[in-house]
C-alpha positions, 0 to 999 in steps of 0.5 A: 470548466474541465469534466472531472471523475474523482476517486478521492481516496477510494483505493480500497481495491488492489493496488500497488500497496497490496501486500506482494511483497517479501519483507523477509529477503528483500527490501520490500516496496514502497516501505522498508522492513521492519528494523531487527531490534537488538537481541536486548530487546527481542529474541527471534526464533532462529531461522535455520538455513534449511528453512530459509532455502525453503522459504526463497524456493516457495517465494520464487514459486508464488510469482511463477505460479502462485497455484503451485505455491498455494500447494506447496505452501500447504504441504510445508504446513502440515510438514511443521513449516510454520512462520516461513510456510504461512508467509509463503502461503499468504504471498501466493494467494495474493498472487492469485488476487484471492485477498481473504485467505491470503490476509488470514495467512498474514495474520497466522504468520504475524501471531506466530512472529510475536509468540516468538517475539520476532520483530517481523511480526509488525510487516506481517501486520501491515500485510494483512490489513492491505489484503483486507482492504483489498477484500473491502473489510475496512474494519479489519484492515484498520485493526491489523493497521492498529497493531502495527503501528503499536508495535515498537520494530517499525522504523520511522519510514516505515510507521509513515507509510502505514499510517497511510495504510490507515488513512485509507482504512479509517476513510473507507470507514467514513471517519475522515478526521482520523484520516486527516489525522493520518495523512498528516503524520505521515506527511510529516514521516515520509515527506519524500512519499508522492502518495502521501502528497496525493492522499492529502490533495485528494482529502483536502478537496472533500475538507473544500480545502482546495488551495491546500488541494492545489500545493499537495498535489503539486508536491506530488507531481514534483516527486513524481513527475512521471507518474501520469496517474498523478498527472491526471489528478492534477489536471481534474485539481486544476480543472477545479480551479478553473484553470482549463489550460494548465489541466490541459497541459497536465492530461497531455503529459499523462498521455505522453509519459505513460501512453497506453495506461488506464491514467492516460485514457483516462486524461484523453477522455478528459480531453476529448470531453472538453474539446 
């Protein structure tokens, strides 16, 4: 059988769902902004041009040099630059990796947004709790996921996507249940999500559900056929099984679409370690 080594729903560190991204000028990634609800129902502070200019400079600054833009972030805040300023600040400080601050930024920037009844306030949640679990505070990042989802400005899409957030929290918590529980709305939220299908493979292995293992993943693949990340999870599925040639298969793919990456050592090694 083929040599396994599980991560099985441990990403709790960095990752593409830490918060890098600007939900106020573009569509962020992988989850969609938060929907502005009508003015019926909200009355966001007024974003004067000035401060938007500001904003889109500070942004640009926190991907060229995040130092810089800790800097000029800082200086914003003590000039009255308040939401804008506080958001720019927690993207450079995730541009630097340093999670803390850059999640007690989010926070700042989502308890201004909801003083001012500004829908925003739900992203800059999310935001803080992928930080938090970044930092490896579960406890927090579980909290900060809560108050999104108890938020009514999130678009259904969005609400999958952060209950996957959750899942990975409340698992790090030891509460697989509730991670169950999550996954599983989301399934039924963001079915065109890979990671959403990769999360469930990965919980159902440590449920012994491994039929259920064997279709999750292979959803995922058909999503993603490209992502040798997945290919390699496939592969230790398949191994799993007892099913050496086809985890063979899938380690060879992984090394082939995406050559040199940390996923495709990885399947080489599998290999290596199987010849």
């Amino acid at each position: 059988m083929i040599l396994l080594a599980l991560a099985l729903l441990q990403s709790v560190g960095p990752n593409p769902r830490v918060p890098m991204t600007d939900p106020m000028l573009e569509e962020p990634a992988p989850r969609p902004k938060t929907e502005v609800p009508s003015a019926a129902t909200a009355q966001p502070q007024a974003v004067h041009a000035s401060d938007e200019e500001q904003y889109r400079r500070c942004a640009d600054l926190a991907k060229a040099n995040p130092e810089g833009a800790v800097t000029s972030a800082n200086e914003w805040l003590v000039r009255g630059g308040g939401l804008f300023a506080r958001q720019c600040l927690g993207l450079a400080y995730s541009g630097l990796e340093r999670w803390e601050p850059a999640a007690t930024a989010f926070e700042q920037a989502a308890s201004e947004a909801e003083i001012n009844r500004d829908p925003r306030g739900a992203d800059f949640r999310v935001q803080a709790g992928n930080a938090w679990l970044a930092v490896g505070n579960a406890a927090r990042a579980r909290s900060a996921f809560d108050s999104a989802l108890a938020s009514t400005a999130l678009t259904e899409e969005m609400r999958g996507e952060v209950h996957l957030d959750r899942a990975r929290a409340v698992k790090a918590l030891g509460d697989k249940a509730a991670a169950r529980a999550d996954v599983d709305k989301a399934l039924a939220l963001v079915p065109q999500d890979p990671l959403a299908w990769y999360l469930s493979s990965a919980l159902a292995l440590e449920e012994r559900q491994l039929a259920r293992a064997q279709d999750d993943i292979a959803k995922a693949v058909e999503l993603a056929p490209d992502n040798a990340d997945l290919l390699v999870f496939a592969g230790n599925v398949a191994g799993i099984s007892g099913e050496e040639q086809a985890a063979k298969g899938l380690y060879t793919r992984a090394i082939k679409v995406q050559p040199g990456s940390d996923a495709a050592k990885a399947a080489q090694a599998a290999l290596t370690a199987n010849q």
